[in-house]
C-alpha positions as CSV (number, residue, x, y, z in Angstrom):
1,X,-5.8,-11.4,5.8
2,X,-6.2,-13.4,8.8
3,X,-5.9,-17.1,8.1
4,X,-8.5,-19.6,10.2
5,X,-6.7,-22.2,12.3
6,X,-3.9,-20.3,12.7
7,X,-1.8,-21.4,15.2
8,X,-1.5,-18.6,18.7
9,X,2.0,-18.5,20.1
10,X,1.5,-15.9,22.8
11,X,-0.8,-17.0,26.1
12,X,-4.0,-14.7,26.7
13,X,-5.9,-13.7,30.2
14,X,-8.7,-12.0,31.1
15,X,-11.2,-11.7,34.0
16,X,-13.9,-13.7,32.3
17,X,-16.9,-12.0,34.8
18,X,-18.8,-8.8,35.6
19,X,-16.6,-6.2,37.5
20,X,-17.9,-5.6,41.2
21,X,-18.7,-8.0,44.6
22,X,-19.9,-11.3,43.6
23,X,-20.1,-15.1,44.8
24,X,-17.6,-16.0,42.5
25,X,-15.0,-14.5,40.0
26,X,-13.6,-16.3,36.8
27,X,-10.3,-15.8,35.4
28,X,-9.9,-17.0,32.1
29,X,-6.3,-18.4,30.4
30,X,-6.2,-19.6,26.6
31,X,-2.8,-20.5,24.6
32,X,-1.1,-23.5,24.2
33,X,1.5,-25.4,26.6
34,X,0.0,-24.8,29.9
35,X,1.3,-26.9,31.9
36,X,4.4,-25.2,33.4
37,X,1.4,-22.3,34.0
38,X,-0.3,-24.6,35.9
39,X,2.6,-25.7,38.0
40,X,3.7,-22.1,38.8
41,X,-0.2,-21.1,39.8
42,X,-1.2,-24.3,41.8
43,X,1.7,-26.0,42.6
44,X,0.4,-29.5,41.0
45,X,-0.6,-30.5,37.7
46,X,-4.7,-30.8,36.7
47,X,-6.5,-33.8,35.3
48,X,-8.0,-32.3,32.2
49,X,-12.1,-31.5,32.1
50,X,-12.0,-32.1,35.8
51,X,-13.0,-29.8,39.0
52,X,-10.2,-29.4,41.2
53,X,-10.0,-27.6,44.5
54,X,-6.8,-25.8,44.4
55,X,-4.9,-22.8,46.0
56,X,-3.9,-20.1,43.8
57,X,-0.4,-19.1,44.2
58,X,1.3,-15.7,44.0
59,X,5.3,-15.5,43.4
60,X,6.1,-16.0,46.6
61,X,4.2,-18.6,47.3
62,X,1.6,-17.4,49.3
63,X,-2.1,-18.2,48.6
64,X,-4.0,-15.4,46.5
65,X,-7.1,-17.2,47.1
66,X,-8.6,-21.2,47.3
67,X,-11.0,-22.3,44.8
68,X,-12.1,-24.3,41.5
69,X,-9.4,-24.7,38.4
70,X,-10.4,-26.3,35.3
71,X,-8.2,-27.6,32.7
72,X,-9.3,-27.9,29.1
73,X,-6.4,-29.3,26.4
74,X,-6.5,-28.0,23.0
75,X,-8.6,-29.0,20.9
76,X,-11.3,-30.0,22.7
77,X,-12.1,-25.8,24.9
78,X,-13.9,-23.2,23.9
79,X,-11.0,-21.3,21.9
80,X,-9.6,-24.7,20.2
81,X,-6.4,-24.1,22.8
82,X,-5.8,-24.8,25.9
83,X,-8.0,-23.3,28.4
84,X,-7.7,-22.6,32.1
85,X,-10.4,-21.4,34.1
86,X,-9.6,-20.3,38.1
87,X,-12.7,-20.0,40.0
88,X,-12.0,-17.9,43.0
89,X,-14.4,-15.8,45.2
90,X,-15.8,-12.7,43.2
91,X,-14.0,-9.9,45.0
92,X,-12.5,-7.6,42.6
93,X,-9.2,-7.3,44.5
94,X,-8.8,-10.8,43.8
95,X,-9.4,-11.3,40.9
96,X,-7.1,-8.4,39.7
97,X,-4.0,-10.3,42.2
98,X,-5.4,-13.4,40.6
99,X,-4.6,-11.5,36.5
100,X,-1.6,-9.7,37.6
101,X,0.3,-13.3,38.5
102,X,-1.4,-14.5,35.2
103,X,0.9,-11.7,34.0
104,X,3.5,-11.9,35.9
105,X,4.1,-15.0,34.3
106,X,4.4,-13.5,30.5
107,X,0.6,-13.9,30.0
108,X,-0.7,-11.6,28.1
109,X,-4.0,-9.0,28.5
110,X,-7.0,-10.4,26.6
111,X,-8.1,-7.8,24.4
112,X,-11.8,-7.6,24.1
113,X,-13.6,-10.5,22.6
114,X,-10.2,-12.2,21.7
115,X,-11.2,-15.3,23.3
116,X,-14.0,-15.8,20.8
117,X,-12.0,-14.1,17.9
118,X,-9.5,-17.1,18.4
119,X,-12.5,-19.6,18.6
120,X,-13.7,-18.4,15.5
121,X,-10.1,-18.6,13.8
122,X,-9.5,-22.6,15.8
123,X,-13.1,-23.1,13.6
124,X,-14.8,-24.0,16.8
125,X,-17.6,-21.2,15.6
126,X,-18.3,-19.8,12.8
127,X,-18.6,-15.6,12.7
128,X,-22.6,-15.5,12.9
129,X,-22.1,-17.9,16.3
130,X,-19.1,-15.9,17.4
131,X,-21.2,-12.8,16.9
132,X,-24.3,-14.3,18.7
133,X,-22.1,-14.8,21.9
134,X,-22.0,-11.1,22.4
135,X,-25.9,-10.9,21.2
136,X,-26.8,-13.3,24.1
137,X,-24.9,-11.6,26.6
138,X,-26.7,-8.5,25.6
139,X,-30.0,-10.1,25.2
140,X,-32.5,-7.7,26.8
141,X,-35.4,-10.0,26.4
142,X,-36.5,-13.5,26.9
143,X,-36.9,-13.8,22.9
144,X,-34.0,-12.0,22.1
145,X,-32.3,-14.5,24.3
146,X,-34.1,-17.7,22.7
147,X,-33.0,-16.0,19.4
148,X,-29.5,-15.3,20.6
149,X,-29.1,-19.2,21.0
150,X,-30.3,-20.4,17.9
151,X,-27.8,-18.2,16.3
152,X,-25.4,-19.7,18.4
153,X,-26.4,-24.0,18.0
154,X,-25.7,-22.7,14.3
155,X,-29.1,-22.5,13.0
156,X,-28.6,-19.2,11.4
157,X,-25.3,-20.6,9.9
158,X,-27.3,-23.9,8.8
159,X,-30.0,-21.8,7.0
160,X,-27.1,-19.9,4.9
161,X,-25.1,-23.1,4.2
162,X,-28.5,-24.3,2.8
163,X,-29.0,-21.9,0.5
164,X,-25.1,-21.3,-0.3
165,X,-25.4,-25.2,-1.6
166,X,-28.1,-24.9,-3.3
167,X,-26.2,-21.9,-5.6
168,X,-23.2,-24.1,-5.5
169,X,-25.2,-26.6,-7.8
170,X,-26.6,-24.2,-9.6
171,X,-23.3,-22.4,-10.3
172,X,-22.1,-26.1,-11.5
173,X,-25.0,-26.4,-14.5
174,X,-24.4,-22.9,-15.5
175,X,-20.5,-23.5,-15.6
176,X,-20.8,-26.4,-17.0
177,X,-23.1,-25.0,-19.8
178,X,-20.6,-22.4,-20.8
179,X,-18.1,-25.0,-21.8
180,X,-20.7,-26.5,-24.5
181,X,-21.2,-23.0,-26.3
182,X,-23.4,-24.6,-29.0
183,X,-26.0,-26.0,-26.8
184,X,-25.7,-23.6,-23.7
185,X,-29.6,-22.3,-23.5
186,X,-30.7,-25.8,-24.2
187,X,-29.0,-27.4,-22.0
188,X,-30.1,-25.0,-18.9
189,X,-33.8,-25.2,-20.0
190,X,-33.6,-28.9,-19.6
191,X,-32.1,-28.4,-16.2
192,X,-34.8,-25.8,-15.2
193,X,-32.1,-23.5,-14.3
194,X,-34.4,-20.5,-14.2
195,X,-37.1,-23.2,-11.7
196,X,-34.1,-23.9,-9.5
197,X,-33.0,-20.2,-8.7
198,X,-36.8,-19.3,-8.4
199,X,-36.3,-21.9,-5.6
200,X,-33.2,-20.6,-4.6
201,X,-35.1,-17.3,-4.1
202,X,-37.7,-18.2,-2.2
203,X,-35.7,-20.0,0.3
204,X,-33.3,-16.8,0.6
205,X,-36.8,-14.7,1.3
206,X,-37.6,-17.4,3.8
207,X,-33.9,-16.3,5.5
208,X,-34.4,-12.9,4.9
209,X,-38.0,-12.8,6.6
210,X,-36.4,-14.6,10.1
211,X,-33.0,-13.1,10.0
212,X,-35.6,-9.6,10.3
213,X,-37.4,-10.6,13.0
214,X,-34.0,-11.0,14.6
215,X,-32.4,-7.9,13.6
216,X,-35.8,-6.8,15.4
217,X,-35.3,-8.2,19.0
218,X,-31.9,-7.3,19.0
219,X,-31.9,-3.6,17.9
220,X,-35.6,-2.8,19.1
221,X,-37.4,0.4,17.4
222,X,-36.9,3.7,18.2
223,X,-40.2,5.8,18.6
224,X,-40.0,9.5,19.0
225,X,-43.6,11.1,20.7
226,X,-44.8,14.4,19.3
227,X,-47.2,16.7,19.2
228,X,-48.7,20.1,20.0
229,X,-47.8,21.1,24.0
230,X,-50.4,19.2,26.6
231,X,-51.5,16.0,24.6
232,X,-50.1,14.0,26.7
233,X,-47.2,12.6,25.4
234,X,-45.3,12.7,28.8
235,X,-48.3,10.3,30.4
236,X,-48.8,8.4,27.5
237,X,-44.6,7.2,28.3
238,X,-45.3,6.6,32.0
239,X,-48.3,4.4,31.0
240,X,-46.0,2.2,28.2
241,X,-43.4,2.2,31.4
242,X,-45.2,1.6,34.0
243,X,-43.4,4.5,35.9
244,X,-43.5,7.9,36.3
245,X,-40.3,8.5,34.5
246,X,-41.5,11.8,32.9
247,X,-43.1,14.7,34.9
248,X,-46.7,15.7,33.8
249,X,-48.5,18.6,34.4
250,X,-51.3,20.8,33.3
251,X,-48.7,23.7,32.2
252,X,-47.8,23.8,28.7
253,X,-44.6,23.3,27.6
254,X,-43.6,21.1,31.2
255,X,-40.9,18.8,29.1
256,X,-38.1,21.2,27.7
257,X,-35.8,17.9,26.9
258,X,-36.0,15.1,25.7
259,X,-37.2,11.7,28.1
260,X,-35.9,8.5,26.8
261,X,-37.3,5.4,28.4
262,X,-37.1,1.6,27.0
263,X,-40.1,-0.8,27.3
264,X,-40.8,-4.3,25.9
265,X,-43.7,-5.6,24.1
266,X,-43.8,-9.2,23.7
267,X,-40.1,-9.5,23.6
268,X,-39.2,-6.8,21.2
269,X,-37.6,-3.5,22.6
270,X,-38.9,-0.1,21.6
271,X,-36.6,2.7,23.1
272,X,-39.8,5.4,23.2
273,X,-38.7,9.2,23.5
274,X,-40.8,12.0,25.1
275,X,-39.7,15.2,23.4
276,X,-41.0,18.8,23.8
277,X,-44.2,20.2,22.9
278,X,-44.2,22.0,19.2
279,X,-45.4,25.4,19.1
280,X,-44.4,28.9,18.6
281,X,-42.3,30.1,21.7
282,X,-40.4,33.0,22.6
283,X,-38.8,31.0,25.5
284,X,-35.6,30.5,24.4
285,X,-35.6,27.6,26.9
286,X,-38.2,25.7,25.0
287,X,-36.9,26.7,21.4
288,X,-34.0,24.5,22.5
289,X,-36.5,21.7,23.8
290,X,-37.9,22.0,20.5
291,X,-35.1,22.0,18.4
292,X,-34.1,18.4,20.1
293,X,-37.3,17.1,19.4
294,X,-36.0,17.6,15.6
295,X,-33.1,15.9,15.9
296,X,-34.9,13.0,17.7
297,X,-37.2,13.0,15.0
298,X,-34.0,12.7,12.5
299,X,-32.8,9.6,14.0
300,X,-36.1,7.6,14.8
301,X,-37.7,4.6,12.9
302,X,-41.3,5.4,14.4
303,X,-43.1,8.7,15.1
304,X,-46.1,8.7,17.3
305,X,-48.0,11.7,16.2
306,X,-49.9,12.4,19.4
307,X,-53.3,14.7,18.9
308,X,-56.0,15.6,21.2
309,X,-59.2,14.0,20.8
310,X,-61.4,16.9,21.5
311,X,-59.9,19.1,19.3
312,X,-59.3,16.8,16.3
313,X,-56.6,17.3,13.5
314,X,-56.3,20.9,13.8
315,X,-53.6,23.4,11.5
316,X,-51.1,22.8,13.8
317,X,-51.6,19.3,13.8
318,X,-51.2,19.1,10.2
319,X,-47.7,21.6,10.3
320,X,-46.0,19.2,12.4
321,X,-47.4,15.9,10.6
322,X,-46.1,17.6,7.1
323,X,-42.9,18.3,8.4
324,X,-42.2,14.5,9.9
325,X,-39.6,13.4,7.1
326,X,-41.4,11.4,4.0
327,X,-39.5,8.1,5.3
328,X,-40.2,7.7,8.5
329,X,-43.7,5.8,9.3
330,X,-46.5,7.8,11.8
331,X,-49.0,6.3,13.9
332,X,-51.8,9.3,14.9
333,X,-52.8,8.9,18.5
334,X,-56.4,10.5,19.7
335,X,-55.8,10.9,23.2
336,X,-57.8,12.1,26.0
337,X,-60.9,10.0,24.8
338,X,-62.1,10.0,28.4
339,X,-63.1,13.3,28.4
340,X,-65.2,12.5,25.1
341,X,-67.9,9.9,25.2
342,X,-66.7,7.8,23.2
343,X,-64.7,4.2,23.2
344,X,-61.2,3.3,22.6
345,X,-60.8,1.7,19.2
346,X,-59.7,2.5,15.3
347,X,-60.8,5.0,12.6
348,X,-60.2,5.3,9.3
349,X,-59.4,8.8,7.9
350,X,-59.1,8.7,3.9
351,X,-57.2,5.4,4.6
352,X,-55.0,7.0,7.7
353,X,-55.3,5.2,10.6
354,X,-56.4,6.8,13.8
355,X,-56.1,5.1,17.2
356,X,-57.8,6.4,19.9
357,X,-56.8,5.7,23.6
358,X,-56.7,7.5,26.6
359,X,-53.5,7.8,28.7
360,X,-55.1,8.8,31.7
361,X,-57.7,5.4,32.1
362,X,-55.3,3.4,29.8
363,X,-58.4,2.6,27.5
364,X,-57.5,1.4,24.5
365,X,-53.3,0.8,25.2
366,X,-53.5,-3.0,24.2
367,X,-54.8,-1.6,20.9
368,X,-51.9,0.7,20.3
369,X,-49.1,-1.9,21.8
370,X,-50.8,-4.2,18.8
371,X,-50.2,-1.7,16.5
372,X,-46.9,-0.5,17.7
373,X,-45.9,-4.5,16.8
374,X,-47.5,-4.2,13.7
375,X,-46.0,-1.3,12.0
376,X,-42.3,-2.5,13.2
377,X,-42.8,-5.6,11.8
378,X,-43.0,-8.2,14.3
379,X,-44.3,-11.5,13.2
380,X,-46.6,-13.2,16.2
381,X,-44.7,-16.8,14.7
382,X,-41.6,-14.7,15.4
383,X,-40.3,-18.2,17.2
384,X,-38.1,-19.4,14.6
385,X,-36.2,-15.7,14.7
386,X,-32.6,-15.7,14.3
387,X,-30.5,-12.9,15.9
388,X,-29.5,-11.2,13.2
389,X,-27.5,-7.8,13.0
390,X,-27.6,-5.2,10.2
391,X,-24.7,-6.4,8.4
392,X,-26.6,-9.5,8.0
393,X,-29.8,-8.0,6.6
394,X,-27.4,-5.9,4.1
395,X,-25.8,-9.6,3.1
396,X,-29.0,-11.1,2.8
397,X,-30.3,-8.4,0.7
398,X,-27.2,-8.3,-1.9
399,X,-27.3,-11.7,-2.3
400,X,-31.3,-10.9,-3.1
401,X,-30.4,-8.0,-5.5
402,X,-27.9,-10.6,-7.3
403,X,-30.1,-13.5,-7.8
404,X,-32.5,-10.5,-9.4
405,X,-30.1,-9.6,-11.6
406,X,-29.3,-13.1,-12.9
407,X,-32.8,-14.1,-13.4
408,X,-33.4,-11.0,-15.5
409,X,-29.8,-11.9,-17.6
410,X,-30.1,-15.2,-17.8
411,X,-29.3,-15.7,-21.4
412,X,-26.1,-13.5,-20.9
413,X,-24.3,-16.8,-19.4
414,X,-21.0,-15.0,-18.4
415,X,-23.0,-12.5,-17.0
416,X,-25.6,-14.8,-15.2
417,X,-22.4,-17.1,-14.0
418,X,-21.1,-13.8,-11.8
419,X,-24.4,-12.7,-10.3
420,X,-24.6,-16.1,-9.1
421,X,-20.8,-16.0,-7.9
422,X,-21.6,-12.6,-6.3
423,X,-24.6,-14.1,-4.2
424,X,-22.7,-16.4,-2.9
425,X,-19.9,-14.0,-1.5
426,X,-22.6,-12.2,0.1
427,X,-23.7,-15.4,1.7
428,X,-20.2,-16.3,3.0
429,X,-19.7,-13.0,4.4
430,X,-22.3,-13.8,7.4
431,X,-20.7,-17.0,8.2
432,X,-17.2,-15.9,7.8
433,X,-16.0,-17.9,4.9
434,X,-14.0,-15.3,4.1
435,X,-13.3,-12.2,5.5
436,X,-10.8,-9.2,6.2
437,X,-9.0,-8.1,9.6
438,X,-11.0,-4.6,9.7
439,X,-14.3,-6.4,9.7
440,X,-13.4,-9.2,12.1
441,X,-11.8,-6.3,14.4
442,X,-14.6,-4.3,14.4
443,X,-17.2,-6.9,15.3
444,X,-14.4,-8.7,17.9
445,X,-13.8,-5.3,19.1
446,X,-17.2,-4.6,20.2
447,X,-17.1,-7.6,23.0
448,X,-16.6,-7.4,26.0
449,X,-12.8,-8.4,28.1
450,X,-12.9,-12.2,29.2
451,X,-15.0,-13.3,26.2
């Protein structure tokens, strides 16, 4: 079990920027005792938390390259140790001399995200900050990114802590009640137990309904397009891109793979996939086209069922919309509506919902890029979002399940006690309070080197 504020013998280092030409490089140096590091790299000692113009030494002494060094003393850095930064120019050349005297000197390779790993164990984040490090640098959005840093200031963390408390003192009454066996149910009715964890519920809901909206912006929806051959899925993609990533023409059957372009609507992500035309073929080209529109299908969140307006839900239509798995939600899209005389808008079918657009004129694409948020679940007071990842949601909803379970077996007081007990451990898990070495590896492994 790996125990927080542990101390680090051993010296890490890592180019802490993007590989490739840039103004400036970073190479990033975390352990503790520094100092004779610092001697051998700049020749001089560093005032700490202060820019210094320095020349960066190799072995020889001979300059690698001139620029900024900051010194940060444990505790006060980002990994609770004691940090050096070298700022040099970005080459790459450079900064791999720059690492290999790092080396050189018995510092060791950074793995990936071991710089944050250690902050997290120094208690300088907790895990759902130390996980939102990585979400901000892979924040595809400008609300993802706003999301991203309220995970990070700890409002995420803050919301759980609330709610964690909040069990805490309701664990307390129910404890407490077991010890007095004779006047146990009394004594929990007089403390509205059963009020308090109705309260504790809806505040968990609360979590649950923000923490979703950042799951959301962070993983984005994947929508597969289908359809007969020539409804226009292919332009219907280039009009969500706004670029002629997938080639269109009168010919049935034109897309014989699958397209896969992402798009952003309001912040959130949707990763949309143009797939082949379903029909009957002999072409054993297509059947293969077809066979990966399938497996797309298999792996989506959202199918667009894409129809042709003229023609209406015809057999075929209603083949391919019987075999779209029972799970996965479908949007019906009328296209080609400016070849009709009709408007863009929404219908009604025996409580279906049909959208009709066109993605020739793009009449009626605000409509479906509404809808599109709709159906995945995006909140327009999606503000407060916090970036969340899955193994939050499936913490947030075991706690859920638990405070179900106690408020139906609330008179079983042992019983009651544990679900509470269980809650809480799923609560902990997203902050870290506990936790073992194959799930801090695999969410540290999944950063990137220098962070």
């Amino acid at each position: 079990m790996l125990q927080k504020g542990m101390a680090k013998t051993d010296t890490i280092a890592a180019v802490a920027t993007a590989p490739g030409r840039g103004g400036i490089g970073v190479v990033r140096i975390s352990g503790y005792q520094l100092s004779e590091l610092v001697l051998h790299l700049l020749g001089k000692p560093l005032r700490p938390r202060f820019a210094s113009l320095k020349k960066f030494l190799d072995i020889d002494g001979s300059v690698i390259d001139e620029g900024i060094a900051l010194y940060f003393p444990a505790p006060n850095s980002f990994t609770g140790e004691d940090v050096l930064e070298l700022q040099g120019h970005g080459g790459n050349a450079v900064m791999q001399r720059l690492l290999k005297r790092c080396l050189n000197l018995g510092v060791r390779l950074a793995e990936p995200g071991e710089f944050t790993k250690r902050a997290f164990l120094n208690d300088k984040l907790d895990l759902a900050q130390a996980e939102s490090v990585a979400d901000l640098i892979d924040a595809a959005s400008e609300e993802a990114a706003k999301s991203a840093v309220r995970s990070l200031q700890g409002e995420f963390s803050n919301a759980v802590h609330e709610v964690v408390e909040r069990l805490i003192h309701l664990r307390m009454l129910v404890e407490a009640s077991i010890d007095f066996p004779d006047e146990d149910i009394d004594f929990l009715e007089a403390a509205d137990a059963l009020g308090k964890l109705s309260g504790v519920r809806e505040q968990l809901q609360q979590l649950q309904n923000r923490a979703k909206q950042g799951c959301l912006l962070r993983e984005g929806v994947h929508v597969v397009l289908v359809g007969q051959p020539n409804v226009g899925k292919s332009s219907l993609l280039n009009l969500l891109a706004g670029d002629e990533v997938a080639i269109v023409t009168a010919i049935a059957g034109t897309t014989r793979d699958t397209v896969r372009e992402e798009i952003e609507i309001k912040g959130v992500p949707f990763h949309i996939i143009d797939t082949a035309g379903l029909r009957d073929t002999s072409c054993e080209v297509e059947q293969i086209g077809i066979a990966r529109t399938w497996a797309a299908v298999d792996k989506a969140s959202l199918a667009l069922l894409l129809l042709d307006s003229r023609e209406g839900m015809t057999s075929s239509d209603e083949a391919i919309l019987a075999r779209l798995p029972e799970n996965l939600p479908v949007m019906q899209i009328f296209n080609k509506i400016d070849l009709l005389p009709r408007e863009a808008g929404i219908e009604f079918d025996a409580g279906v919902k049909r959208i009709f657009v066109s993605a020739k004129s793009g009449a009626g694409m605000d409509l479906l890029r509404e809808n599109l948020l709709e159906v995945a679940g995006w909140e327009q007071t999606g503000e407060g979002a916090f970036m969340a990842r899955e193994r939050h949601l499936r913490a947030l909803d075991g706690a859920g399940a638990c405070l179900r379970n106690a408020e139906n077996n609330w008179r079983q007081l042992e019983f009651f006690a544990e679900e509470l007990k269980l809650a809480q451990n799923e609560l902990n898990s997203i902050t870290g309070a506990f936790g073992a070495d194959d799930l801090l590896g695999e969410i540290f492994s999944r950063f990137c080197i220098g962070k």
